[in-house]
Residue frames as qw, qx, qy, qz and C-alpha x, y, z in Angstrom:
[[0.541, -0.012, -0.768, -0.344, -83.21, -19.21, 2.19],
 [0.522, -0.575, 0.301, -0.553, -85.37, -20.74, 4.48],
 [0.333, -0.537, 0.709, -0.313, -84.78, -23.14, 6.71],
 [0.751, 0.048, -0.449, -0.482, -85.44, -26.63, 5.96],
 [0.770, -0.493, 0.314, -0.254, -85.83, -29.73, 8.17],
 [0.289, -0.595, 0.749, -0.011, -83.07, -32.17, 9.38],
 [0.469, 0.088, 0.861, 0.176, -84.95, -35.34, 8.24],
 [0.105, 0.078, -0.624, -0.770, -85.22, -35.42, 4.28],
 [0.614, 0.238, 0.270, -0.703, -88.61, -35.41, 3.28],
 [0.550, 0.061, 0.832, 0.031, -89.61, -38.53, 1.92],
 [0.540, 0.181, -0.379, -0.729, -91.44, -39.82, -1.60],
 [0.605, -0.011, 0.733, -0.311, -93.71, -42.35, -2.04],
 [0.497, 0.266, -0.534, -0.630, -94.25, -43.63, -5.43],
 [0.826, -0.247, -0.412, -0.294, -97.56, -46.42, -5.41],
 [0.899, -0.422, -0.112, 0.030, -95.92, -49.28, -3.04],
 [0.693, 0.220, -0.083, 0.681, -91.83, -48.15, -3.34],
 [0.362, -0.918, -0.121, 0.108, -91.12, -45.81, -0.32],
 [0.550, 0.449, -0.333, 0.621, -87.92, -43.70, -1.10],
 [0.625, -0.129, -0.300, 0.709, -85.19, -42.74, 1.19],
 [0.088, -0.430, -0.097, 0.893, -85.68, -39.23, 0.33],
 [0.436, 0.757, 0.370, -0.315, -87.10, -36.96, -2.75],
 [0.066, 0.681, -0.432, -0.588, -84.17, -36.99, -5.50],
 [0.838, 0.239, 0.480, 0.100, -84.09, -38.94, -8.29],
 [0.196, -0.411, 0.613, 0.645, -81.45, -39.13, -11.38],
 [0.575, 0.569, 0.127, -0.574, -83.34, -38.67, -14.29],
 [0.803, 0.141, 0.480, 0.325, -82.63, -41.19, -17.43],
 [0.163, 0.885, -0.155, -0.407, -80.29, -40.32, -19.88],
 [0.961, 0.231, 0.153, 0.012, -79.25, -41.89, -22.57],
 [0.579, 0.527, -0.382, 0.491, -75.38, -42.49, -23.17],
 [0.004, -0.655, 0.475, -0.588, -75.14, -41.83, -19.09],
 [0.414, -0.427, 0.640, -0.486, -76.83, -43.35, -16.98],
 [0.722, 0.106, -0.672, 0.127, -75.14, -47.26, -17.37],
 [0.867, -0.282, -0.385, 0.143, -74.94, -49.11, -14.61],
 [0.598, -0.333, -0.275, 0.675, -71.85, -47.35, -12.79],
 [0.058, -0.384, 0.036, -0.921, -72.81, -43.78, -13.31],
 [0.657, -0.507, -0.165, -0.533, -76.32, -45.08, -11.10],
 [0.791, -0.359, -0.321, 0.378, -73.97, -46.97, -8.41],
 [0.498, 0.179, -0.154, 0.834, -71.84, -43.90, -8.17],
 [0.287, -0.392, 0.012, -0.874, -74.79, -41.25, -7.64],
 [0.747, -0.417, -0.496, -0.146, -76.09, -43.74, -5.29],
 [0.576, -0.265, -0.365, 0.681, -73.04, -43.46, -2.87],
 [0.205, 0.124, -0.240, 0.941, -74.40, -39.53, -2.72],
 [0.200, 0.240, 0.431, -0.846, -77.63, -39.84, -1.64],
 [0.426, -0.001, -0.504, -0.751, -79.91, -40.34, -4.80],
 [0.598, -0.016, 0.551, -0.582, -83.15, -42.09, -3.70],
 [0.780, 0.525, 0.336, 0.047, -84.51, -43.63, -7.29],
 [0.109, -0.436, 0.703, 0.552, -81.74, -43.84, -10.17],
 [0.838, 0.423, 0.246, -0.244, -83.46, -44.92, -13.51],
 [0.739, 0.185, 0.541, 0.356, -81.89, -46.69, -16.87],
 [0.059, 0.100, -0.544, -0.831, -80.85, -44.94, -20.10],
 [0.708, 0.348, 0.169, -0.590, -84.21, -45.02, -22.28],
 [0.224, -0.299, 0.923, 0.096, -84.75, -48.64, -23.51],
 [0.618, 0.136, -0.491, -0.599, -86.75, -49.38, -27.04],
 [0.664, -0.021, 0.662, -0.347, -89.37, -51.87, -26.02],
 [0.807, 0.531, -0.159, -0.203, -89.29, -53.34, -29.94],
 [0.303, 0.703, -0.637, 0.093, -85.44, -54.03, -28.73],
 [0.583, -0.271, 0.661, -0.386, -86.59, -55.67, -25.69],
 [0.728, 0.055, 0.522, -0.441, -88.93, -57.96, -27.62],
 [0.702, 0.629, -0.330, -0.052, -86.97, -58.66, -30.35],
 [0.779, -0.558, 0.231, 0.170, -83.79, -59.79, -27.45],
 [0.411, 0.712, -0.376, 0.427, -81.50, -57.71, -29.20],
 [0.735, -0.277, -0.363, 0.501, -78.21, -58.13, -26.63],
 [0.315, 0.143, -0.139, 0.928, -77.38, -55.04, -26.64],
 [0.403, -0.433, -0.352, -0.725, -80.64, -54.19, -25.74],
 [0.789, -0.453, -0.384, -0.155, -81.24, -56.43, -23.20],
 [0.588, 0.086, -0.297, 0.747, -77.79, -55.07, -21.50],
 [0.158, -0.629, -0.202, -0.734, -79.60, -52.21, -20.61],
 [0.722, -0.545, -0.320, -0.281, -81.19, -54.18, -17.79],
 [0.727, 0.020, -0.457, 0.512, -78.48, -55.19, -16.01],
 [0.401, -0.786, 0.256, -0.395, -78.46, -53.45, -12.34],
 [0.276, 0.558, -0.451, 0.640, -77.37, -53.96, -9.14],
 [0.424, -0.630, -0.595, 0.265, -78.67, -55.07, -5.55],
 [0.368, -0.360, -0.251, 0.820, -76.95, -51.86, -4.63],
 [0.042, 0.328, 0.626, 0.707, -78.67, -50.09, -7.25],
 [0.395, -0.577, -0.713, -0.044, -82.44, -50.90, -5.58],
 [0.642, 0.431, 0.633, -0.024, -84.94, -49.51, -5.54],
 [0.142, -0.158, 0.715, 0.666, -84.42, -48.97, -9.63],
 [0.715, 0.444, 0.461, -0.282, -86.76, -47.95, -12.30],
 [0.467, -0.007, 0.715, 0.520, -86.50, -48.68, -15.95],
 [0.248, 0.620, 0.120, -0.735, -87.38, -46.62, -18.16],
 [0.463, 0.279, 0.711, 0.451, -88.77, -48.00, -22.00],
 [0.353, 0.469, -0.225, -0.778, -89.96, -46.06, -25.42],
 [0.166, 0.287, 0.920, 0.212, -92.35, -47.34, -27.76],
 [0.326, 0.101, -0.012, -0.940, -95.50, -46.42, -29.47],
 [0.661, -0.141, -0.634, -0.375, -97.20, -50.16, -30.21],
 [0.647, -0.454, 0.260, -0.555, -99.33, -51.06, -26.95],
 [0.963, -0.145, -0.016, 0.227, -98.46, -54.98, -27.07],
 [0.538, 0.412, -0.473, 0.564, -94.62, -54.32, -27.83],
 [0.097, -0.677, 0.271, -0.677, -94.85, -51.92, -25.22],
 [0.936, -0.210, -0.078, -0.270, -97.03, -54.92, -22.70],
 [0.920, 0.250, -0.275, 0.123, -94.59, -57.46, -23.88],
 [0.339, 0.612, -0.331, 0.633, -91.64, -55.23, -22.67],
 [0.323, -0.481, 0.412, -0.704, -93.07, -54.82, -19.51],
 [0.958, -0.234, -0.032, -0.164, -93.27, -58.25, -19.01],
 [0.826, 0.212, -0.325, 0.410, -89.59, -59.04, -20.04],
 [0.144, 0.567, -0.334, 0.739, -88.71, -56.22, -17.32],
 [0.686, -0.469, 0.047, -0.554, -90.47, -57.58, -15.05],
 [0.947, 0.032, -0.187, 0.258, -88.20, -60.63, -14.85],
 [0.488, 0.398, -0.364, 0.687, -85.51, -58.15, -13.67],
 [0.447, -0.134, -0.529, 0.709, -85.35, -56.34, -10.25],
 [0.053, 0.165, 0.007, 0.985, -86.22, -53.06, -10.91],
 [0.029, 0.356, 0.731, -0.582, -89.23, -51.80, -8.81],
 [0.264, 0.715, 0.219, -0.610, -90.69, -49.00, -11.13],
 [0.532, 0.250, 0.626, 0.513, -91.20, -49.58, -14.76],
 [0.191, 0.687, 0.173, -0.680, -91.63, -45.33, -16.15],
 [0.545, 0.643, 0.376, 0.385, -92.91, -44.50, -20.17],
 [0.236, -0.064, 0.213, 0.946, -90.77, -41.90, -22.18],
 [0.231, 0.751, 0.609, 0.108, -93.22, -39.51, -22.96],
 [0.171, -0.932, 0.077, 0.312, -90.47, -36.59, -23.26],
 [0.518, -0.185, 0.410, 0.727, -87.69, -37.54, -25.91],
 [0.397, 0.768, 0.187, -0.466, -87.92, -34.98, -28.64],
 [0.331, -0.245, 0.752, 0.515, -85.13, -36.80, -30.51],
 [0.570, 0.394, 0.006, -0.721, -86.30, -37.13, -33.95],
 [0.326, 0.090, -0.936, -0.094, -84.90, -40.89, -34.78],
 [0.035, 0.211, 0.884, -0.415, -87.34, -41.55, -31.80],
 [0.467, 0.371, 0.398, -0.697, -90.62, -39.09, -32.44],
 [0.324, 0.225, -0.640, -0.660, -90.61, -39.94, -36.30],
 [0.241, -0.056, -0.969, 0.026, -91.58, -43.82, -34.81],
 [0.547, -0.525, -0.368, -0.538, -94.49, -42.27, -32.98],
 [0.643, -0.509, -0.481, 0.310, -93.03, -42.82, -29.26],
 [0.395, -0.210, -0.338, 0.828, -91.55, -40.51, -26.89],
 [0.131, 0.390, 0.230, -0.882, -92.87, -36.95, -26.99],
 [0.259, -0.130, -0.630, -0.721, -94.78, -37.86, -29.98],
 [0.295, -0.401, -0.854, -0.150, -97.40, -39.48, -27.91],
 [0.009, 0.497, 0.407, -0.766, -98.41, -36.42, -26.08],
 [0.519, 0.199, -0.178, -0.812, -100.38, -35.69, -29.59],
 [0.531, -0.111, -0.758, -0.362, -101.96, -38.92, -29.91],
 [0.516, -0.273, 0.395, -0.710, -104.17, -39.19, -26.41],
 [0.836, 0.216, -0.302, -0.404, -105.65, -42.27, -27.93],
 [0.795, 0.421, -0.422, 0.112, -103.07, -44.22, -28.28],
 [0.073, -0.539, 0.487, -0.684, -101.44, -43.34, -24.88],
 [0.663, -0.176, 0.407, -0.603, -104.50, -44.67, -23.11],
 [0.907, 0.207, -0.272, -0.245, -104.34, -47.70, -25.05],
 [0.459, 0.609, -0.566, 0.314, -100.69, -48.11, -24.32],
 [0.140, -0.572, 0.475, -0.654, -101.04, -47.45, -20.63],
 [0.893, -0.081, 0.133, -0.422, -104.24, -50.12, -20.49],
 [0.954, 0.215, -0.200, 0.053, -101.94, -52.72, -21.68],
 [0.372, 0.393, -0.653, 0.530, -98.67, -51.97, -19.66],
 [0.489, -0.422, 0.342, -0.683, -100.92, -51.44, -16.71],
 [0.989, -0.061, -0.036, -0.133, -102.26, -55.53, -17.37],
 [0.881, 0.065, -0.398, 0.248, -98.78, -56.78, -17.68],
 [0.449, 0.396, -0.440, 0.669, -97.00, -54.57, -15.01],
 [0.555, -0.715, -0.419, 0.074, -98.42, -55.02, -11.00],
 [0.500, -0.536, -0.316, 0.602, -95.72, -53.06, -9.71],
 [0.024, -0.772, -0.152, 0.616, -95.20, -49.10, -9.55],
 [0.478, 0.568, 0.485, 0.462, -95.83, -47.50, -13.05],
 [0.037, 0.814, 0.323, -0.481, -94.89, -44.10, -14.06],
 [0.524, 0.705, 0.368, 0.304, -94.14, -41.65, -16.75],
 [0.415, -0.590, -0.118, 0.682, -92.25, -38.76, -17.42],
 [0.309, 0.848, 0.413, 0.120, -93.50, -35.93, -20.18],
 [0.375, 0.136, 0.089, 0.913, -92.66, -32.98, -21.77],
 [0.222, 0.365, 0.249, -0.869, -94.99, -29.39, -21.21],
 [0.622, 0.443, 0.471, -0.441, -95.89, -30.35, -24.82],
 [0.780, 0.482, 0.298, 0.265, -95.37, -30.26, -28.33],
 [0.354, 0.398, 0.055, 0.845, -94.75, -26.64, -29.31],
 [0.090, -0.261, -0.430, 0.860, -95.49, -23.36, -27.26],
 [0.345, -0.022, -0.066, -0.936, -98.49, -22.03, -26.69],
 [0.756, 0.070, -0.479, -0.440, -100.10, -25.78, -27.20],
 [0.396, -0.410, 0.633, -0.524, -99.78, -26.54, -23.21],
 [0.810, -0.050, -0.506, -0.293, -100.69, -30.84, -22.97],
 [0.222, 0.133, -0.808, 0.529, -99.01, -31.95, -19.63],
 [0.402, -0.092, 0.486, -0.770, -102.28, -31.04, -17.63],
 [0.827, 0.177, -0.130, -0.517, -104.32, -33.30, -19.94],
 [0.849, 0.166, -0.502, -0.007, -101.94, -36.11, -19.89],
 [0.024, 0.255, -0.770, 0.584, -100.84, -35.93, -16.70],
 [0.513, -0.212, 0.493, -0.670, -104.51, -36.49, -15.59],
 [0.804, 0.400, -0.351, -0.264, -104.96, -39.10, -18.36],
 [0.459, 0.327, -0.795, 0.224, -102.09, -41.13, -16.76],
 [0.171, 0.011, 0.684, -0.709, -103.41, -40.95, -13.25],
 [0.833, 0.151, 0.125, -0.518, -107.30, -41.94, -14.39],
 [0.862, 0.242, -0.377, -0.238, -105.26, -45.19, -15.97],
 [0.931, -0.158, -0.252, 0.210, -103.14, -46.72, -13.11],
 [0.333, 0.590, -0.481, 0.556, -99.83, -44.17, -12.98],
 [0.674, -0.577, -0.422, 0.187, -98.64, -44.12, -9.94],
 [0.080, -0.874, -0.206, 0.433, -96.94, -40.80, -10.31],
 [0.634, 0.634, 0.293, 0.331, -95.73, -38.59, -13.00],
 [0.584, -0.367, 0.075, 0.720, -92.40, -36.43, -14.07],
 [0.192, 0.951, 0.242, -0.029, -92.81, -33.00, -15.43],
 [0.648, -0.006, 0.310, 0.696, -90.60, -31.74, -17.53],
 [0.162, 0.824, 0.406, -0.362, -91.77, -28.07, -18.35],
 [0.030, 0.372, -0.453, -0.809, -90.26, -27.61, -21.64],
 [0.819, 0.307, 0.089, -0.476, -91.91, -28.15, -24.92],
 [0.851, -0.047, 0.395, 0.342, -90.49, -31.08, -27.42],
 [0.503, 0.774, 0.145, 0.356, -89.70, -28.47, -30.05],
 [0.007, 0.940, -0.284, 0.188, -87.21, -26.80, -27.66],
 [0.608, 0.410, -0.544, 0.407, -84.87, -29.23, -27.14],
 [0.577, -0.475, -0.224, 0.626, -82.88, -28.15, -23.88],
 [0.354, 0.167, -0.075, 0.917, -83.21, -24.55, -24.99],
 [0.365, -0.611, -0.150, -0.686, -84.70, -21.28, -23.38],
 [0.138, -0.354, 0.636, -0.671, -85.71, -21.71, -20.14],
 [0.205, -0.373, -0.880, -0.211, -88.29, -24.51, -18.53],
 [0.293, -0.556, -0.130, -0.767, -91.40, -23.13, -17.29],
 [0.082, -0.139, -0.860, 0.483, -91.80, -24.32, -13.20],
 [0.418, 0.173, 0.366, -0.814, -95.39, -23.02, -13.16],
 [0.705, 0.075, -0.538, -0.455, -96.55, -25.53, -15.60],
 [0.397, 0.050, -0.860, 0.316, -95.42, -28.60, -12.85],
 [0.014, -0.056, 0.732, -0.678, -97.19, -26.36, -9.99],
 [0.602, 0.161, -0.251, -0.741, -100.44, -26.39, -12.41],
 [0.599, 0.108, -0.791, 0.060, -99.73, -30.26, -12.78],
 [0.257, 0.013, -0.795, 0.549, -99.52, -30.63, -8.78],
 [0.316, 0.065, 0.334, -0.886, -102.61, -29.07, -8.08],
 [0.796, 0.050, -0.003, -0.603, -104.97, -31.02, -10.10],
 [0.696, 0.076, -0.708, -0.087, -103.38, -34.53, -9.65],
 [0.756, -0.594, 0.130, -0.244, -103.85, -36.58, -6.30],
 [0.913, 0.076, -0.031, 0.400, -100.42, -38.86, -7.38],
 [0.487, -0.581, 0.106, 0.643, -97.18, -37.64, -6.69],
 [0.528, 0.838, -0.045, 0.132, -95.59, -35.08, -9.16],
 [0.672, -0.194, 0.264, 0.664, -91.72, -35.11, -9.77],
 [0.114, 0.959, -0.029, -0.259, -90.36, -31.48, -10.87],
 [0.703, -0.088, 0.433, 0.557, -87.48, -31.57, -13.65],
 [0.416, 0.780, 0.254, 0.393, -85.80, -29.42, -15.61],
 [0.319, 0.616, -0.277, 0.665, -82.61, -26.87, -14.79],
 [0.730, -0.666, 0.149, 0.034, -81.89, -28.17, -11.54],
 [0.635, 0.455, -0.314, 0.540, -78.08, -27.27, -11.98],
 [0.317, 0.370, -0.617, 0.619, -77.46, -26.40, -8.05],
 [0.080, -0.334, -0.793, 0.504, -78.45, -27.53, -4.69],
 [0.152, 0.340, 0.433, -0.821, -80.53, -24.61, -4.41],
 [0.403, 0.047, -0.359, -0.841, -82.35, -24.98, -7.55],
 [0.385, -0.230, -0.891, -0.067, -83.64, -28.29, -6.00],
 [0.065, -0.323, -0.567, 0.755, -84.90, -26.45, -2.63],
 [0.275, 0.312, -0.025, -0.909, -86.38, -23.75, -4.69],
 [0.400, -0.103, -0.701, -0.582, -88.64, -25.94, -7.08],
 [0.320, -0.426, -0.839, 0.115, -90.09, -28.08, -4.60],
 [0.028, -0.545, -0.362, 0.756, -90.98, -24.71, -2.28],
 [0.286, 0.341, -0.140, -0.885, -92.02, -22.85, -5.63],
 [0.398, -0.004, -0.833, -0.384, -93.95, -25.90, -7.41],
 [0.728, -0.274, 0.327, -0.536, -94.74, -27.74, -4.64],
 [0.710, 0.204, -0.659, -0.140, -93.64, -31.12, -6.40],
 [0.908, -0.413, 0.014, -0.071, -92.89, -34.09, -4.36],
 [0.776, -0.320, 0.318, 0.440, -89.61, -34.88, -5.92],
 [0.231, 0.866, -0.154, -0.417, -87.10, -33.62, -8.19],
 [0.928, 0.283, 0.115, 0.214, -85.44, -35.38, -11.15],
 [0.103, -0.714, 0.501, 0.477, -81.90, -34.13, -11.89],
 [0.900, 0.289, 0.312, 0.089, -80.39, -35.19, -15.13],
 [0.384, 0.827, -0.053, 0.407, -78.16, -32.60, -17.05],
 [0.244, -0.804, 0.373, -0.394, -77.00, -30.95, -13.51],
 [0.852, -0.367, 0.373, 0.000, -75.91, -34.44, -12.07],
 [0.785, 0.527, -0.118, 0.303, -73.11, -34.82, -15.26],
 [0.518, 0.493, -0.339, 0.611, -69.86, -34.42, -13.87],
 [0.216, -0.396, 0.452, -0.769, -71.31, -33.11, -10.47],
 [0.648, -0.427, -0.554, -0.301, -73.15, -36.26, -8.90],
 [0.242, -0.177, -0.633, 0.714, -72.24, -34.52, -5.43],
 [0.303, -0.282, -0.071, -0.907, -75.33, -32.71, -5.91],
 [0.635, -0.420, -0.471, -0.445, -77.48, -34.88, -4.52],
 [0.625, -0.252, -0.460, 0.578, -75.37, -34.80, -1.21],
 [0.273, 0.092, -0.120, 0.950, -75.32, -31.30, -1.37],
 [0.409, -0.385, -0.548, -0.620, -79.11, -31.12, -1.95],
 [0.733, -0.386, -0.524, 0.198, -79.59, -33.25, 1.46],
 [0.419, -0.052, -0.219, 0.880, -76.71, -30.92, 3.32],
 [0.054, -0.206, 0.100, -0.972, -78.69, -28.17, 2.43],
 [0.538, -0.400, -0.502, -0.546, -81.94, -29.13, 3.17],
 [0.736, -0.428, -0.419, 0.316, -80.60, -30.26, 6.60],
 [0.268, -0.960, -0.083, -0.025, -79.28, -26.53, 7.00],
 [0.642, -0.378, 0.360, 0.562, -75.52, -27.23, 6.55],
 [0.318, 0.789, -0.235, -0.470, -73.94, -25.30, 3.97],
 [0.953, -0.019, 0.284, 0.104, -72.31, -27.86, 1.63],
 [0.265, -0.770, 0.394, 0.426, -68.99, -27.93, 0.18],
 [0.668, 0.546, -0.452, -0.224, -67.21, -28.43, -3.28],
 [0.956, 0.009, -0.062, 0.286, -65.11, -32.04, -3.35],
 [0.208, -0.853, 0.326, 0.350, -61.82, -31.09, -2.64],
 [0.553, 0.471, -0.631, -0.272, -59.23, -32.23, -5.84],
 [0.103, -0.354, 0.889, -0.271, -58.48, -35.54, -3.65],
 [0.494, 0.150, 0.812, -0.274, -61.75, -36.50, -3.27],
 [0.657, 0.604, -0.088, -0.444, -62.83, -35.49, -6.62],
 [0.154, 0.550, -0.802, -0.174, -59.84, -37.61, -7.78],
 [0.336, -0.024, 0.904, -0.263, -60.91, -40.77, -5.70],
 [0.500, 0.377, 0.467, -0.624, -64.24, -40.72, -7.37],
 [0.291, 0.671, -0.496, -0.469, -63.06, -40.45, -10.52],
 [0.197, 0.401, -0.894, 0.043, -61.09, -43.65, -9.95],
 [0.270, -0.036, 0.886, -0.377, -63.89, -45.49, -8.84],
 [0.679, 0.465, 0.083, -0.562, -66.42, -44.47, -11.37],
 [0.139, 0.695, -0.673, -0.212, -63.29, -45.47, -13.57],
 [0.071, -0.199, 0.965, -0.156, -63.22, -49.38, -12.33],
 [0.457, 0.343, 0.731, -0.372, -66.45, -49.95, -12.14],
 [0.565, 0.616, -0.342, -0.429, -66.86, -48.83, -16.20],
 [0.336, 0.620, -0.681, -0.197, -64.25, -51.16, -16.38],
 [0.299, -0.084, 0.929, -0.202, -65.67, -54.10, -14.66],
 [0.356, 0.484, 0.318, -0.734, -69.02, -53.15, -16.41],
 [0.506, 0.784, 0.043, -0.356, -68.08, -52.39, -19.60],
 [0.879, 0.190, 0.085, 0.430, -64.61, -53.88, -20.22],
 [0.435, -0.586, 0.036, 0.683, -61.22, -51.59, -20.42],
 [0.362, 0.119, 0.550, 0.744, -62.15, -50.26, -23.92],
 [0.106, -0.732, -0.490, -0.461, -65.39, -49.15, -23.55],
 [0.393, -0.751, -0.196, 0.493, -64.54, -47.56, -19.98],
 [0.412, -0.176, 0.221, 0.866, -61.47, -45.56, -21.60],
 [0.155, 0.330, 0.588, 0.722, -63.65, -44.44, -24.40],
 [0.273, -0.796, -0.530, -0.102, -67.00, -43.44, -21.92],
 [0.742, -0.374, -0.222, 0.510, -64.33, -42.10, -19.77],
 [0.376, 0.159, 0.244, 0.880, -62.77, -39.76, -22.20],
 [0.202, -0.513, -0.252, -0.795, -66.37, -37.68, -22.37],
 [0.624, -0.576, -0.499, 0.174, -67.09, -38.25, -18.71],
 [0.578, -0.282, -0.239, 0.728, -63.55, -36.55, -17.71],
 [0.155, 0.437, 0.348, 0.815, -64.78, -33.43, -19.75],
 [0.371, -0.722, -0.079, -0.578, -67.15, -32.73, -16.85],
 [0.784, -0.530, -0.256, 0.199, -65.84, -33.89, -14.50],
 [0.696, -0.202, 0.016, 0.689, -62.97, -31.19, -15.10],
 [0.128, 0.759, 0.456, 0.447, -64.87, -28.73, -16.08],
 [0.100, -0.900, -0.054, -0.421, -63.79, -25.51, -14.31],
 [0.766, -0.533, 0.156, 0.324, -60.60, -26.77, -12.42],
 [0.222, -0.864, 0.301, 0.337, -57.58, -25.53, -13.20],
 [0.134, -0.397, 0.852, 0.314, -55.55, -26.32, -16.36],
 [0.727, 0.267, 0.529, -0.347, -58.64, -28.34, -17.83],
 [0.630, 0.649, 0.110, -0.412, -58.62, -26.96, -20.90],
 [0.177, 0.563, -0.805, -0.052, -54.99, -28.54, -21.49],
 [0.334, 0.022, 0.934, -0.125, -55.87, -31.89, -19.92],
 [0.693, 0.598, 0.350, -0.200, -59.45, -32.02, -22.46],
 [0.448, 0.778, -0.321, -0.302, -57.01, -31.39, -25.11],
 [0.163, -0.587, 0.768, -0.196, -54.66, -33.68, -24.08],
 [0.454, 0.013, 0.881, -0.129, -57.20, -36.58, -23.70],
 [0.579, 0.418, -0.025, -0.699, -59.14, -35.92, -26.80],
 [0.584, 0.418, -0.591, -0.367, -57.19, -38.60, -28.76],
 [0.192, -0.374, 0.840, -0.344, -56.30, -40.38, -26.27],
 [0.754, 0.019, -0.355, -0.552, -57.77, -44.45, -27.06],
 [0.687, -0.032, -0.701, 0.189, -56.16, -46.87, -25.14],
 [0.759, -0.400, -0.513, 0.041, -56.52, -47.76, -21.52],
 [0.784, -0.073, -0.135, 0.601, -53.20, -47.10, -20.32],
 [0.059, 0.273, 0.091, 0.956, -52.32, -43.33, -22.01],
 [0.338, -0.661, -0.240, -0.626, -55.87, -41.95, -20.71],
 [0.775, -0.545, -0.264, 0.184, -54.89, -43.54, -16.80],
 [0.720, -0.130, -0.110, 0.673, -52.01, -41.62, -17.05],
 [0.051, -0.522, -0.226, -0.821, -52.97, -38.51, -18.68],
 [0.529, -0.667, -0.292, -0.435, -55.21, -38.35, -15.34],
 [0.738, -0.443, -0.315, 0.399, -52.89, -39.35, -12.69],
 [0.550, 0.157, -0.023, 0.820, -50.35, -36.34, -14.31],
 [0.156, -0.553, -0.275, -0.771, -53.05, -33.94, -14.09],
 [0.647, -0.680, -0.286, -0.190, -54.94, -34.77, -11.08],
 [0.748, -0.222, -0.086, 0.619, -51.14, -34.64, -9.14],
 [0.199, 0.460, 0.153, 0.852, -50.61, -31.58, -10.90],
 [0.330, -0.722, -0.294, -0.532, -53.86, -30.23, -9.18],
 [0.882, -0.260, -0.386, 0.070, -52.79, -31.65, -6.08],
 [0.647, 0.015, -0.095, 0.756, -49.63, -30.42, -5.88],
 [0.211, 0.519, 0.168, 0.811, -50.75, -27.06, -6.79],
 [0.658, -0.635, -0.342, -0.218, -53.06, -27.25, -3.62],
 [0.681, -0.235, -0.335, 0.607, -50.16, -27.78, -1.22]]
């Protein structure tokens, strides 16, 4: 591999200068509030929101409007909404604008089908129209950095990312995330990276590369085989948010190393508290329970301890289940 330089290579997105060039990609059901403080303490530059219905916004559903909730530590934060009606969509980006968050980015990449049926996410990569309408009217209510983050397209063979990628950039973006599946595959197959370095060539705005960045090196390698500016992680940052330390390590020429069970342990316990300061000691236990699943993925004994916590509902039993185990591991270390 070659060599890479010592100071991280920067992004710029419009007026919001990151640290570096990673970013945690939104995911809904993950990234609350203490999963994006936690990948912060390794290095992430930009952390975004679950995806966050702008009809919920402007309706001030609570649970909706929980979404928002960050962090100084957080910063700088973008928020990420879905929607397919240009005012809602406005409106939203006004009520987000009352919050912190520096970068306000459009879904243009769920392929869920509770979400495309409504005409938003990946649906709007067939409606061009409408898009540009959308954009004209978040663009009026939202001065600060705008961006967007897409799928390759609908279905193979029927390539739209170059057309709406340049479509965002002629209306204000201030840079755009390339996903390089279509919406009809889901997360299967493989994503195409030559669709992103197509993308990077004809746009002057940054381009963010995403899609099966599942180890350090696959981050190195996109940006050198794309070109992209930055890389989104999203899938590959579950259960491992030391990647983005490791990312950094390597890029700085150090080989990087796995957590050892100690510090993997510590982490644990701190995601752990902060759920629970967050979320209360019910909902932590419960997030917890499908957190610990990766996070224990491929250690020793897992598949007993994921059995073990499967039922496991209260507070108490699931803190313990984890101390016995994580000792266990410990011990076995000695």
């Amino acid at each position: 591999m070659a060599a890479y330089q010592t100071i991280p290579h920067k992004l710029r997105i419009g007026p919001v200068e990151l640290k570096n060039w990673l970013v945690l990609a939104p995911m809904a059901g993950i990234t609350n509030i203490a999963f994006r403080l936690m990948v912060k303490t390794q290095g992430a530059a930009l952390v975004t929101t679950e995806m966050i219905s702008a009809k919920g916004l402007t309706l001030y559903q609570e649970r909706t409007l929980g979404y928002l909730k960050s962090d100084p530590r957080e910063r700088p934060l973008a928020v990420q909404i879905f929607g397919s009606e240009p005012r809602t969509m406005a409106k939203a980006a006004e009520i987000v604008l009352d919050t912190e968050a520096q970068i306000l980015d459009i879904n243009l990449g769920c392929p869920v089908r509770k979400v495309v049926k409504t005409g938003a996410g990946a649906a709007l990569l067939l409606e061009p129209g409408r898009l540009r309408e959308i954009i004209r009217e978040v663009r009026k209510a939202w001065p600060r950095a705008l961006t967007a983050k897409m799928r390759a397209g609908w279905k193979p063979g029927h390539p739209l990312a170059m057309d709406m990628a340049r479509l965002l950039e002629d209306m204000g973006a201030d840079a755009v995330t390339i996903h390089p599946r279509y919406a009809s595959q889901g997360f299967s197959g493989k994503s195409d990276w030559s669709i992103i370095t197509e993308v990077k060539k004809s746009l002057s705005i940054p381009v963010i590369g995403n899609g099966d960045v599942l180890r350090p090196e696959d981050a190195l390698k996109m940006r050198e085989i794309t070109g992209s500016d930055g890389v989104m992680i999203g899938r590959g940052a579950i259960g491992n948010p030391w990647i983005f330390s490791q990312i950094l390590l390597l890029e700085a020429g150090i080989t990087p190393q796995k957590p050892t069970i100690r510090e993997r342990r510590e982490f644990i316990e701190e995601h752990f508290q902060l759920l629970c300061h967050h979320v209360g000691q019910h909902g932590a236990a419960r997030m917890m329970r499908g957190l610990l699943l990766w996070y224990t993925k491929g250690l020793p004994m897992s598949s007993r301890f994921r059995g073990a916590i499967g039922m496991v509902k209260d507070l108490s039993s699931l803190t313990r289940a984890m101390d016995l185990y994580f000792s266990a591991l410990e011990e076995r270390d000695k």
